[in-house]
C-alpha positions as CSV (number, residue, x, y, z in Angstrom):
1,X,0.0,0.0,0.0
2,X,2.4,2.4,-1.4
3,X,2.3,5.3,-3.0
4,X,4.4,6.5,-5.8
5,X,4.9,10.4,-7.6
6,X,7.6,11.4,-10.1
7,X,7.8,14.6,-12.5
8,X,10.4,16.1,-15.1
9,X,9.7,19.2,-16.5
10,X,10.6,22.8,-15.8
11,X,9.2,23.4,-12.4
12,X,11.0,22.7,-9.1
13,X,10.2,19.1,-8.7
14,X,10.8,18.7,-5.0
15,X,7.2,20.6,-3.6
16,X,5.5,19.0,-6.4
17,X,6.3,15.3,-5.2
18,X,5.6,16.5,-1.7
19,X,2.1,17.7,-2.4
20,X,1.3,14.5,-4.7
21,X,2.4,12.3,-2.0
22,X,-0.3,14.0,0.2
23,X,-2.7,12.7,-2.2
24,X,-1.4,9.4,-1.4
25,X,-0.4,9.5,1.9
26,X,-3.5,7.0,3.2
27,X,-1.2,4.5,1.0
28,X,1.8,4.3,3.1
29,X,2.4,6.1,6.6
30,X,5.7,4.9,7.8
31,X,8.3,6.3,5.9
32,X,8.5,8.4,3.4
33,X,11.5,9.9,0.4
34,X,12.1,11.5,-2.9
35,X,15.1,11.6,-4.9
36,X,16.2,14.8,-7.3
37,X,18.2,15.5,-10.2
38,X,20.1,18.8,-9.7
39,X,21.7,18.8,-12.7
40,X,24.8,17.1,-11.9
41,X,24.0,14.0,-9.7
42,X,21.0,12.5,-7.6
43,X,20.2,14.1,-4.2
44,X,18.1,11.6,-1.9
45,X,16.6,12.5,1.2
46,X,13.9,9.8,3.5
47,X,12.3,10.7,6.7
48,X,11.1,7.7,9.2
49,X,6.8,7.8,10.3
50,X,4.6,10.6,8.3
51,X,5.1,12.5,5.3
52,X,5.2,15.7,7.8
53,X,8.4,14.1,8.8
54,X,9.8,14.3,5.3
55,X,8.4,17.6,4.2
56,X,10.0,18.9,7.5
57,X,13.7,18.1,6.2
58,X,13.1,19.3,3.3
59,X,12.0,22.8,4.3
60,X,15.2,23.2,6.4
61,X,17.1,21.8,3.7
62,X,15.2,22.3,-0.3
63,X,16.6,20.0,-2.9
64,X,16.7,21.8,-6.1
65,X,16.0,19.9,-9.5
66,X,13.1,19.8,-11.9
67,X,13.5,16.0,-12.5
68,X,12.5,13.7,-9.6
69,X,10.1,11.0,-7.9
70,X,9.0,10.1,-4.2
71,X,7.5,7.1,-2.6
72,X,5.6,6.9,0.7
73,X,5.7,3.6,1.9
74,X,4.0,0.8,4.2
75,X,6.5,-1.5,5.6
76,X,7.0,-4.4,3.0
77,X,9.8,-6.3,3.1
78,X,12.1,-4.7,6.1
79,X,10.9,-2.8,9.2
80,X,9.9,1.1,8.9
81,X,13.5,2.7,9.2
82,X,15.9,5.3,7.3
83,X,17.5,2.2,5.3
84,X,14.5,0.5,3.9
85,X,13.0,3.7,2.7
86,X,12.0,4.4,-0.9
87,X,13.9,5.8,-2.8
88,X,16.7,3.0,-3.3
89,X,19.9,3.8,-5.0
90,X,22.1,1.4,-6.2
91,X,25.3,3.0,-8.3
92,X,23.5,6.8,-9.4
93,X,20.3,4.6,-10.2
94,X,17.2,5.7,-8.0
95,X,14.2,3.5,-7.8
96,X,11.0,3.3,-6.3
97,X,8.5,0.4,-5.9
98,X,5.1,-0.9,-5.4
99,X,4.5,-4.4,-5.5
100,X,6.2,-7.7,-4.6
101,X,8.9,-9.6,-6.1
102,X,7.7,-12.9,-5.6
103,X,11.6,-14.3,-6.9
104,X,13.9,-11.2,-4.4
105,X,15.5,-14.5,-2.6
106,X,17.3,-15.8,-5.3
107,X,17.8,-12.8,-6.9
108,X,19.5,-11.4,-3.6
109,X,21.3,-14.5,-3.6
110,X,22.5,-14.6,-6.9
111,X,23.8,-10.1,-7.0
112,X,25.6,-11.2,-3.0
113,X,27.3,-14.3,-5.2
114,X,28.2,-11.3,-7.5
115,X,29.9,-8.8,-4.7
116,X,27.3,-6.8,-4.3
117,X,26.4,-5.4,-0.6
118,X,23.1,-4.8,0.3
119,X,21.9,-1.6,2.4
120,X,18.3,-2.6,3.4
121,X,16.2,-5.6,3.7
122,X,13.6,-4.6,1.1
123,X,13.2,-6.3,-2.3
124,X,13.5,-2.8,-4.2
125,X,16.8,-2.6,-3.5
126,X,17.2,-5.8,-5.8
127,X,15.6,-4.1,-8.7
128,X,18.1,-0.6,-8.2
129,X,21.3,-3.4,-8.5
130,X,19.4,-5.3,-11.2
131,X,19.0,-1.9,-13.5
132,X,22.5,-0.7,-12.2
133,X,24.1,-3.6,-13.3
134,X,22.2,-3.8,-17.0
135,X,23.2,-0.1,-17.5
136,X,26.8,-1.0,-18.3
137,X,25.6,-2.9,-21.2
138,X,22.5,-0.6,-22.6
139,X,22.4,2.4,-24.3
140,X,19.6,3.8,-22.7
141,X,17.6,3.7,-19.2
142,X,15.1,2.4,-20.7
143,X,16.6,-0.9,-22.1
144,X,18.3,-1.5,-18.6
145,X,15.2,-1.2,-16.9
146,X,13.8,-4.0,-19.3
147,X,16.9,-6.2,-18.9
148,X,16.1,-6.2,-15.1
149,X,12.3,-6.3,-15.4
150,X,13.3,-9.7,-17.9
151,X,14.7,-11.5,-14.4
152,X,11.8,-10.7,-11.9
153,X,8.7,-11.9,-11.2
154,X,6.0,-10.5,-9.6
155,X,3.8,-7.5,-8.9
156,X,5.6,-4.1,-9.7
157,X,4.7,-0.6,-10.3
158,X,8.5,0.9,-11.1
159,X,9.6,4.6,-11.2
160,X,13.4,4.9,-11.7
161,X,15.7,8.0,-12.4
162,X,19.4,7.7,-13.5
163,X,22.1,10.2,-12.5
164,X,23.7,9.5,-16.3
165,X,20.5,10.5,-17.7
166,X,19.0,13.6,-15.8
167,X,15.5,15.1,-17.5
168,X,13.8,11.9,-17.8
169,X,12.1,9.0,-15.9
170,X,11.6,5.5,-16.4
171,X,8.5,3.8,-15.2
172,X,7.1,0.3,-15.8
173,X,3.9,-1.9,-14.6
174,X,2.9,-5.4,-13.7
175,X,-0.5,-5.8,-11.6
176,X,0.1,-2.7,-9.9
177,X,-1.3,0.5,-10.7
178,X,0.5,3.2,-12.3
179,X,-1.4,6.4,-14.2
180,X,1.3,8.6,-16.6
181,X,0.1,12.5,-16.5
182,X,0.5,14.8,-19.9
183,X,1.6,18.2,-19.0
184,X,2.4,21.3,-20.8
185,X,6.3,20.8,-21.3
186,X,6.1,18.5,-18.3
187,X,4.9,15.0,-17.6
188,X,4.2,12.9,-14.2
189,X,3.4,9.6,-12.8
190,X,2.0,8.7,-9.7
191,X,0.3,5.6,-8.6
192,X,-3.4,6.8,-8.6
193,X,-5.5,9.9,-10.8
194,X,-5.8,12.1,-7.8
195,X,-2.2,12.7,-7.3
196,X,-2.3,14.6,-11.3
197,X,-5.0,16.8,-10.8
198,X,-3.3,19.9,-9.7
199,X,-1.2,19.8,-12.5
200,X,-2.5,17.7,-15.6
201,X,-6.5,16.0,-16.4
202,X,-4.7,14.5,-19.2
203,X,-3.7,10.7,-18.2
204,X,-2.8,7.7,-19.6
205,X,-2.9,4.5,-18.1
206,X,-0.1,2.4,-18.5
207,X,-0.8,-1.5,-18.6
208,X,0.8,-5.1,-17.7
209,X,3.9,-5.5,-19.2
210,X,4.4,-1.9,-20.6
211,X,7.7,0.8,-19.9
212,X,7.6,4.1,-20.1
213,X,10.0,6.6,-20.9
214,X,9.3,10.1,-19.2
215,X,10.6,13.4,-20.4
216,X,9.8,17.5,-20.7
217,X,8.8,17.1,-24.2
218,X,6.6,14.0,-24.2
219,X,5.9,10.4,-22.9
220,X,7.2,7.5,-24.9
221,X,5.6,4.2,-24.1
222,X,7.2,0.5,-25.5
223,X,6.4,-3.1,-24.4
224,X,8.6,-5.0,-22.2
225,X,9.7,-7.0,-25.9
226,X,10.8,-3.7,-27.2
227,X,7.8,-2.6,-29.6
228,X,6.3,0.7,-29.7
229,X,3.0,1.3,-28.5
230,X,0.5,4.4,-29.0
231,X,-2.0,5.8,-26.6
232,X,-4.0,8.6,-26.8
233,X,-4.8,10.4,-23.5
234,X,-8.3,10.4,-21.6
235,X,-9.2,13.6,-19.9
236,X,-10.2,13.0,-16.3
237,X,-13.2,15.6,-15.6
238,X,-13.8,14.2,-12.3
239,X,-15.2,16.2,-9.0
240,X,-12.8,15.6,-6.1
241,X,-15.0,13.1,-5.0
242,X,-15.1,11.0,-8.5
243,X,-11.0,11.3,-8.2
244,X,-10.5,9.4,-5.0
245,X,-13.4,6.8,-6.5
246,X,-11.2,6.5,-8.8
247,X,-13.8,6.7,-12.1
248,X,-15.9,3.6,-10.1
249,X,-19.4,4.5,-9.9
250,X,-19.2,4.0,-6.3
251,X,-16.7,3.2,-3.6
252,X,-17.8,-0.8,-3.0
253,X,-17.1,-1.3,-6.2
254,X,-13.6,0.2,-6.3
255,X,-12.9,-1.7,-3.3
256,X,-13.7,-4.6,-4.4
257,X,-11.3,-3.8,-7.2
258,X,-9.1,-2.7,-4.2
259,X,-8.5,-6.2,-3.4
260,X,-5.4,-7.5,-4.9
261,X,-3.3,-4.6,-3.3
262,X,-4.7,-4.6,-0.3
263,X,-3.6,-8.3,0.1
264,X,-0.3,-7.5,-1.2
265,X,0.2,-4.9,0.9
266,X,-1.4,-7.0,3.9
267,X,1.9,-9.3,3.0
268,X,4.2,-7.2,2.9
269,X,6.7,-7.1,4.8
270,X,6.0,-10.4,6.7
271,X,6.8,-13.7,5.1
272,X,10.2,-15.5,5.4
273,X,9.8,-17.6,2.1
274,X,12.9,-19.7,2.8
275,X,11.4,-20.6,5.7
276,X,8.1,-21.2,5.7
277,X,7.5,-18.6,8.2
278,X,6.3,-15.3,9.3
279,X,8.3,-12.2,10.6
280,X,7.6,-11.7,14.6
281,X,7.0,-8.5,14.8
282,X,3.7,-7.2,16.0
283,X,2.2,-10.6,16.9
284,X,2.8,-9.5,20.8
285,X,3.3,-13.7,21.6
286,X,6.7,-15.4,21.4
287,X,7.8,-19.1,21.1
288,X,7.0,-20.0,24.9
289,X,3.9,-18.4,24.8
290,X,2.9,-19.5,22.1
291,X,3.6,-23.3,23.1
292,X,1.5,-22.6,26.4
293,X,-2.0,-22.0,24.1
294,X,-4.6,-24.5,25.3
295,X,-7.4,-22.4,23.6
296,X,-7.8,-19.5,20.8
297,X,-11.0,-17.4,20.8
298,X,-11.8,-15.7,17.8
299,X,-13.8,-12.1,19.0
300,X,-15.7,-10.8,16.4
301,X,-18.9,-8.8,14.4
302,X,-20.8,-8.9,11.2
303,X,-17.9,-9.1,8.5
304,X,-15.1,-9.5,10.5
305,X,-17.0,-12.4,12.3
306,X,-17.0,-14.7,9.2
307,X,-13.5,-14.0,8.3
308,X,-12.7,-15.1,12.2
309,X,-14.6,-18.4,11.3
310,X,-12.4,-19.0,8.3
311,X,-9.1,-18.5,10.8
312,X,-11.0,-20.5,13.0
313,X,-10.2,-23.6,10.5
314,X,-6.7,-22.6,9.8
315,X,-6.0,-22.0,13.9
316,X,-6.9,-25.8,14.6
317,X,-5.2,-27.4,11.1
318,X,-2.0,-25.6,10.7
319,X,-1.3,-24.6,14.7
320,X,-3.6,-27.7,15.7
321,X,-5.1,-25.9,18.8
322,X,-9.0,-25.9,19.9
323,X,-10.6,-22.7,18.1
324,X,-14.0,-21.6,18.0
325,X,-15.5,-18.1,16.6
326,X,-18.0,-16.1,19.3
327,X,-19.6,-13.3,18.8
328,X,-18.6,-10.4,20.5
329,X,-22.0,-9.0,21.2
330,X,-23.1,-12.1,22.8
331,X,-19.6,-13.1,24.7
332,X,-19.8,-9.6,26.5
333,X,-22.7,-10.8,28.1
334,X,-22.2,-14.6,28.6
335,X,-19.8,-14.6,31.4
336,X,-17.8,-16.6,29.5
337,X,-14.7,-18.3,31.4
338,X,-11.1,-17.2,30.2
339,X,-7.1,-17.9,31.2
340,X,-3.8,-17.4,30.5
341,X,-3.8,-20.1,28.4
342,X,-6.0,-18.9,26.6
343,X,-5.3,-16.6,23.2
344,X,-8.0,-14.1,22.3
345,X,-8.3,-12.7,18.7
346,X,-9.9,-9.5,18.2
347,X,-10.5,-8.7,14.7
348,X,-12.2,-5.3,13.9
349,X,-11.9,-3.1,10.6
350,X,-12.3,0.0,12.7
351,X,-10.5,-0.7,15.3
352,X,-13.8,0.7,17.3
353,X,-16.1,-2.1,17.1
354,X,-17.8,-1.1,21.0
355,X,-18.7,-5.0,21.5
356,X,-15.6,-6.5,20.3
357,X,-13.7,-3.8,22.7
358,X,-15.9,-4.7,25.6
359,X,-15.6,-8.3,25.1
360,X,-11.6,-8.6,24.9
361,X,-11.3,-6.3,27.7
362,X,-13.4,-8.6,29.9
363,X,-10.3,-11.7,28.2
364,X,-7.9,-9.5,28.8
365,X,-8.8,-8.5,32.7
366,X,-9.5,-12.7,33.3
367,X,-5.9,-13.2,32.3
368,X,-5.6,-14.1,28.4
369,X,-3.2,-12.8,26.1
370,X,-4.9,-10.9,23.3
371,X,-3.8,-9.9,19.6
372,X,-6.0,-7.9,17.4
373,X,-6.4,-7.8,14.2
374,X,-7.5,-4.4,12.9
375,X,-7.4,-1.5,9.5
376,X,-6.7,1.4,11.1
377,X,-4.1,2.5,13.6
378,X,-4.1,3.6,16.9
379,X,-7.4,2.7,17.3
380,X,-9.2,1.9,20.8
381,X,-8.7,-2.3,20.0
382,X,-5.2,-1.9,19.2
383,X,-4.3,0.2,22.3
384,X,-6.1,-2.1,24.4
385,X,-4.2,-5.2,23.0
386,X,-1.3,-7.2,23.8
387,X,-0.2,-7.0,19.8
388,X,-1.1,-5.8,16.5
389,X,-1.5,-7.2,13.6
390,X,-2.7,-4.4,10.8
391,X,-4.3,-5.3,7.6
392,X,-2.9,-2.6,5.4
393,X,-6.3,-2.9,2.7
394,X,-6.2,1.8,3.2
395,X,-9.2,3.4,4.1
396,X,-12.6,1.7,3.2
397,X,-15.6,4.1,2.2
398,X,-18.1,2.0,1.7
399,X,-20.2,0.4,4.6
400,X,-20.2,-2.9,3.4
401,X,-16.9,-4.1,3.9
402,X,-15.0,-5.9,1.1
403,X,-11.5,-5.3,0.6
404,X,-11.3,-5.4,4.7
405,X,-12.5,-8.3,5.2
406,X,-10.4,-10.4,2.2
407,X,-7.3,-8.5,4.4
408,X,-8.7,-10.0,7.4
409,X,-8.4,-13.0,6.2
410,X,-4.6,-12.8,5.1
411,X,-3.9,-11.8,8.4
412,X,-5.6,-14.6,10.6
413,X,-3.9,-17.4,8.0
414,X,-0.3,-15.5,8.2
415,X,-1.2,-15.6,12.2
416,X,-2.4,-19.1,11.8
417,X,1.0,-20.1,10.2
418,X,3.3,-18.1,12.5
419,X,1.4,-20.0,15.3
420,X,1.9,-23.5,13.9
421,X,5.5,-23.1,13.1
422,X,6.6,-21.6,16.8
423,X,4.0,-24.8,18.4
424,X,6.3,-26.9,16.1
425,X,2.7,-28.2,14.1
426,X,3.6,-26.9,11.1
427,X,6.9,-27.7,8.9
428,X,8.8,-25.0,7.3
429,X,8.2,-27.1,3.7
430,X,4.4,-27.1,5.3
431,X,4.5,-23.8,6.2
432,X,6.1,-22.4,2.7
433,X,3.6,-23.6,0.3
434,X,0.9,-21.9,2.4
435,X,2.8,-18.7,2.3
436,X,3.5,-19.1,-1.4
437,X,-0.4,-19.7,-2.0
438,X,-0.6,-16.5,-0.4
439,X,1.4,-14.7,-2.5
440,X,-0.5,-15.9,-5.6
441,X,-3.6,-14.8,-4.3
442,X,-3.5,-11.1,-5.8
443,X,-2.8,-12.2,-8.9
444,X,-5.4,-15.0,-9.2
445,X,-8.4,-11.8,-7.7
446,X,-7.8,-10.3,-10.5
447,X,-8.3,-12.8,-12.9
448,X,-11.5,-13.6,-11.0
449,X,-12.4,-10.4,-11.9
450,X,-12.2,-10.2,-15.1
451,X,-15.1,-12.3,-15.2
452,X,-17.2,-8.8,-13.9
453,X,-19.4,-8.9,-17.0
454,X,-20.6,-12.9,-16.4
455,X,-21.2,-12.2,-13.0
456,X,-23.4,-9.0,-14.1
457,X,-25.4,-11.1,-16.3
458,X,-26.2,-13.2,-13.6
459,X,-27.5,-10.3,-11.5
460,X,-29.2,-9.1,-14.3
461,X,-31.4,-12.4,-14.1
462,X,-32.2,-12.1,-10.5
463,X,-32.0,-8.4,-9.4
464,X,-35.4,-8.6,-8.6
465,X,-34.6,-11.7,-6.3
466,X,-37.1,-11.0,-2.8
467,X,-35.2,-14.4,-1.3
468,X,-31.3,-16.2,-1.7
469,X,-29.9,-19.1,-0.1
470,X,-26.0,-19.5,0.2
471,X,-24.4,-22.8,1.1
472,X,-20.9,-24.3,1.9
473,X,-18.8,-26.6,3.1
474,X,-15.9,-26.2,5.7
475,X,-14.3,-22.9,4.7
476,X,-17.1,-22.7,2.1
477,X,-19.4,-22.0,5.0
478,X,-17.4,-18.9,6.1
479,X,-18.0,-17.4,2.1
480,X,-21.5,-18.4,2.6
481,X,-22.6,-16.3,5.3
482,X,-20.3,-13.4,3.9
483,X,-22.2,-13.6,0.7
484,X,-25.7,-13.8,1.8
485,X,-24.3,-11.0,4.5
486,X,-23.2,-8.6,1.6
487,X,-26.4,-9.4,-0.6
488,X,-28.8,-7.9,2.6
489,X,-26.7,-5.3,3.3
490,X,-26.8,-3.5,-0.2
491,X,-29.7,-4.7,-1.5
492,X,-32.4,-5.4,1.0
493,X,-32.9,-8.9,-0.2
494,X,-33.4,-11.4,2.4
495,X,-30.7,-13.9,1.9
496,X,-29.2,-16.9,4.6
497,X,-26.2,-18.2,4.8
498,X,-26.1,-22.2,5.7
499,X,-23.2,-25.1,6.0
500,X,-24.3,-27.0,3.1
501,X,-24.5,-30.5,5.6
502,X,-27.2,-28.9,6.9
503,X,-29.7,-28.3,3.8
504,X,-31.7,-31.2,5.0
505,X,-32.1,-30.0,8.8
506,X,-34.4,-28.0,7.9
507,X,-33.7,-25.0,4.6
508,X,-34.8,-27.7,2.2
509,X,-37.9,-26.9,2.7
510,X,-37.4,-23.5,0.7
511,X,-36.3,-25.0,-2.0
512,X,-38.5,-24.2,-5.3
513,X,-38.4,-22.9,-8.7
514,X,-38.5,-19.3,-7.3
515,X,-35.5,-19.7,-4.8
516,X,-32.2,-18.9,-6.3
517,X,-29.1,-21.0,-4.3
518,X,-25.6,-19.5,-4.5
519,X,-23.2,-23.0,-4.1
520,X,-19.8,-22.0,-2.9
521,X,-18.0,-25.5,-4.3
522,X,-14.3,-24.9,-5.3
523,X,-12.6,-28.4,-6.0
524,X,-11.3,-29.1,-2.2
525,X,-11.8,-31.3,0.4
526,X,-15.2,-30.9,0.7
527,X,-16.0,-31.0,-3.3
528,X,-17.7,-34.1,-3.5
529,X,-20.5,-33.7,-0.6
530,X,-21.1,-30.0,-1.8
531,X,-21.8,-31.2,-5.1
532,X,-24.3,-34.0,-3.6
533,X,-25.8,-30.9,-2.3
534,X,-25.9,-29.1,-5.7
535,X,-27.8,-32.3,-6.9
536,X,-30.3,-32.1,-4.2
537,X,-31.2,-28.8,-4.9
538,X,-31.5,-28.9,-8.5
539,X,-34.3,-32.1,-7.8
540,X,-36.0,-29.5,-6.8
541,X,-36.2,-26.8,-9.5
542,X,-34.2,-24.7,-7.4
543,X,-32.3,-21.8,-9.2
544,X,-28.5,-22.6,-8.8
545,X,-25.7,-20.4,-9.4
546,X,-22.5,-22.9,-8.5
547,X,-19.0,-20.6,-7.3
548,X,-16.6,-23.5,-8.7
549,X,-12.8,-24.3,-9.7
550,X,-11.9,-23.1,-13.5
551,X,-12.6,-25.9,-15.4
552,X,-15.1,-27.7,-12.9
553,X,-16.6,-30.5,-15.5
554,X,-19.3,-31.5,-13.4
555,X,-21.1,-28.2,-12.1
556,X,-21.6,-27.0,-15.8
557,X,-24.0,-30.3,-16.1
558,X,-26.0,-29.6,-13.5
559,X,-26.0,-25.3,-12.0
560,X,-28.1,-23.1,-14.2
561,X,-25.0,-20.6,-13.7
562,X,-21.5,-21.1,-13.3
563,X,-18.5,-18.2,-12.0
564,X,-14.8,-19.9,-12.0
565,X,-12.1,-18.7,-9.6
566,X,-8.6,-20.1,-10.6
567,X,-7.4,-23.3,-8.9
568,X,-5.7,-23.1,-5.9
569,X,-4.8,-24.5,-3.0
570,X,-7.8,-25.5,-0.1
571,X,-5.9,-23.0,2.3
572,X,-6.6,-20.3,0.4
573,X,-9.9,-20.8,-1.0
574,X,-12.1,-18.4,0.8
575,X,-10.3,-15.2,-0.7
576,X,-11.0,-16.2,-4.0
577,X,-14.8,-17.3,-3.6
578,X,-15.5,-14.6,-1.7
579,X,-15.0,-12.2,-5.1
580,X,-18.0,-13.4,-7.6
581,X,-20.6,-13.0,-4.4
582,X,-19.1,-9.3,-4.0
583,X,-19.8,-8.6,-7.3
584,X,-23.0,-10.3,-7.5
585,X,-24.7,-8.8,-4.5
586,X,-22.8,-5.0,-6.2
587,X,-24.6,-5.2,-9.4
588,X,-27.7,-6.4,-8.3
589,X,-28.2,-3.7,-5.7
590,X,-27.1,-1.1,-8.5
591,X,-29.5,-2.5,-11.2
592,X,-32.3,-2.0,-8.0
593,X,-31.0,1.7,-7.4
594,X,-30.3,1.3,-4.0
595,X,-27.6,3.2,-1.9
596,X,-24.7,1.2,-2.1
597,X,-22.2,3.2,0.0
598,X,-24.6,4.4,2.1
599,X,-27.1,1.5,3.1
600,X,-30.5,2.3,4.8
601,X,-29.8,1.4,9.0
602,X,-26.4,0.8,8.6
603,X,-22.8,2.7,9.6
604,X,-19.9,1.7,9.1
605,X,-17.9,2.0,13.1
606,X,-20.6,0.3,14.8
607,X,-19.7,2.2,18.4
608,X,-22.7,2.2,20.2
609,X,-24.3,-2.0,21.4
């Protein structure tokens, strides 16, 4: 969750990356840097915590130079310090990065084999050698960055500047979001529209696998193989408002959109590939303590209480420790028994929830040690705690939570994983092809959807549905609920969320030709006996709509609708289901022109029981 500003033209560039960094300053709050071309040779400068750090050096000491780019940044790989702030230099080459490269291990190995000493922990520093090292055999910038882009894999949005070539920018993009601004004898890049607006409404959007070379008199854009490419810019006429939706008719959807960064950036920073682990810091519970759990509670509401029944799987099969889900609004009042054995997860997206807060208070004061798991920081559930652990998904307008709750989710499996691995449950092999299902995830969101338009068809045949059932199996059930949850919410539909074992207690009775059932029925574990259930319903004329594995052979026979996610592992299923239901319950609340940000009844910090 980083944000990213560069400019060359004929203004001073240093208060202009400055100001566009304010615009993007919810996108990273621990460090912060820019690095100018004077003329003569780079000048770098990185402040530790809020951009007001940063802008304060600078006003005591002004870098001059009408050629430069800035970066604030959320920790990713390396803690928040001096060292592993953006900008990275590597030889008079300046980078700055969003994104993560999935390959920086043996890529780090193979430049240390080389001689090469590394200043930071972070995986951008990898890319400054990588370019560094191509310039001694390219011509141009631009060539060197694609020599080093040619060895990495992964999620990137690039901005790099060269001491040998002052008055121009390089910038590249793979599955992270980078927007190119045309100025009058100047021309900018940052990693989001609203960044521009002060200075250009002329942008171009760069896409996958595209360079850019940035100068004064123009923007020249080529393909990573080398072959020109032409692209007229669009003129953003966006209010304010319709600049930090980011041209998405409303903020759910944009955050559901959101998604794939926010998980990245809810990684970063934290896995140990070669070890099949995750970093320490912030979990509040070492080794001992974490050998000493008998018991983890899960504390939780609406949203945030389905994604604590998804970790309440992964606690008890990768840390193999009793786990159960409660509600916080019904624990506060249960005089419920607690320990020191006991863990206690509080997971909030505000950080405010008043039930959650009241019920780990009443854990904490009986004696157990309690983490949270929140969005925003410094709020009340985070100061009461005994450790952190932020999901980085950025602020979240709308009321129905999206991109929060798939962040969630990352965080409670990362826990899940550091948990098993200290409790000696989990292997390091075990424990690395979780993490590395993980950091496929982003990639395999968006690909889910790009199937938008299906999904809208699908609405379009029931957005005048009065009644929806949702069922699933094991952490299908989780996805259930949250569908069925999101379709209420937005669209005032009444909608239930069952474990599919249960049909026959008892929903089965619903069942007609006017009931449509959303099947959440990936190929897992639990593929077979969810698809006994498809069967079932389908006996009875009811409507299915089947959330299934690309390339599902069976569910095509017998759902009247089918949405694919890509195959993946079990582990990591619910973050992908979770996507066509988001969308589903979207577009059939906008085709019924209700308020989608803004729901009837509902707000979004729920501080008041």
């Amino acid at each position: 969750m980083c944000g990213i500003v560069g400019y060359v033209g004929s203004q001073e560039s240093a208060g202009i990356l400055v100001d566009g960094l304010r615009k993007l300053e919810y996108r990273g709050y621990d460090s912060a840097g820019v690095a100018v071309h004077d003329g003569k040779q780079l000048q770098v400068v990185r402040a530790v915590g809020k951009l007001k750090n940063l802008a304060s050096v600078l006003q005591e000491s002004p870098l001059k130079g009408t050629t430069g780019l800035g970066h604030t940044r959320w920790a990713t790989h390396g803690r928040p310090s001096e060292e592993n702030a953006h900008p990275h230099v590597a030889g008079g080459v300046a980078v700055v990065h969003n994104g993560i490269i999935e390959n920086h291990l043996e890529l780090k190995a193979e430049l240390a084999s080389g001689g090469i000493e590394f200043s930071s922990d972070t995986d951008t520093e990898i890319v400054a050698h990588l370019i560094h090292r191509a310039l001694k055999d390219s011509e141009r910038l631009l060539d060197a960055v694609r020599v080093a882009l040619r060895q990495i894999r992964g999620a990137y949005a690039l901005a790099v500047l060269s001491e040998s070539e002052p008055g121009q920018l390089v910038v590249a993009r793979n599955a992270s979001p980078l927007v190119l601004g045309v100025g009058d004898g100047e021309s900018l890049c940052a990693s989001d529209i609203p960044a521009l607006l002060e200075h250009t409404r002329d942008v171009i959007f760069l896409e996958d696998g595209e360079l850019a070379q940035l100068s004064a008199d123009g923007i020249k854009i080529e393909t990573l193989e080398g072959e020109s490419v032409t692209r007229e810019p669009k003129r953003i006429n966006w209010s304010p408002m319709q600049a930090e939706k980011g041209g998405f008719k409303h903020f759910m959807l944009k955050e559901i959109f959101d998604q794939p960064r926010a998980v990245e950036d809810t990684l970063r920073g934290r896995l140990d590939l070669e070890n099949g682990d995750v970093v320490p810091r912030e979990m509040g519970i070492d080794e001992a303590a974490a050998k000493q759990i008998k018991r983890v509670c899960l504390l939780a509401c609406g949203t945030s209480y389905h994604a604590c029944l998804a970790g309440r799987y992964w606690m008890e099969q990768l840390a193999r420790v009793p786990a159960h889900a409660e509600l916080a609004s019904e624990v506060r009042y249960r005089e419920p028994v607690f320990g020191p054995e006991d863990l206690v997860i509080a997971v909030s997206q505000s950080g405010e929830t008043a039930d959650t807060l009241a019920a780990m208070k009443s854990a904490k004061e009986a004696g157990a040690r309690v983490i949270s798991v929140v969005n925003v920081l410094e709020s009340a559930i985070p100061r009461a705690a005994d450790g952190t652990l932020y999901t980085h998904a950025g602020p979240e307008i709308g009321v129905a939570s999206t991109k929060c709750y798939t962040a969630q989710l990352v965080a409670l499996l990362m826990l899940s994983v550091y948990l098993g691995r200290r409790r000696g449950t989990l292997s390091a092999d075990k424990g690395r092809d979780v993490l590395q299902a993980l950091v496929e995830v982003p990639e395999k969101i968006r690909i889910t959807l790009e199937s938008k338009d299906k999904v809208f068809e699908v609405a379009r045949r029931y957005q005048h549905v009065q009644h929806m059932l949702f069922l699933g199996r094991g952490l299908g059930f989780p996805t259930a609920l949250e569908g069925a949850l999101k379709l209420k919410e937005i669209s005032y539909a009444h909608a239930e969320g069952y474990a599919a074992g249960e049909m026959k207690h008892g929903p089965i009775a619903l069942i007609d030709e006017d009931m449509p059932v959303a099947v959440v029925m990936p190929r897992d574990s639990q593929y077979e006996k969810t698809l006994s259930n498809l069967q079932e319903v389908r006996a009875r004329d009811g409507q299915v709509i089947a959330i299934v594995s690309a390339g599902d052979p069976e569910s095509a026979k017998i759902a009247e609708h089918v949405l694919e996610v890509p195959v993946a592992p079990d582990v990591v299923q619910p973050l992908l289901t979770v996507v066509p239901l988001q969308l589903l319950a979207y577009y059939i609340a906008d085709l019924k022109g209700t308020d989608i940000d803004q729901p009837r009844n509902l707000a979004k910090t729920v501080t008041v029981e």
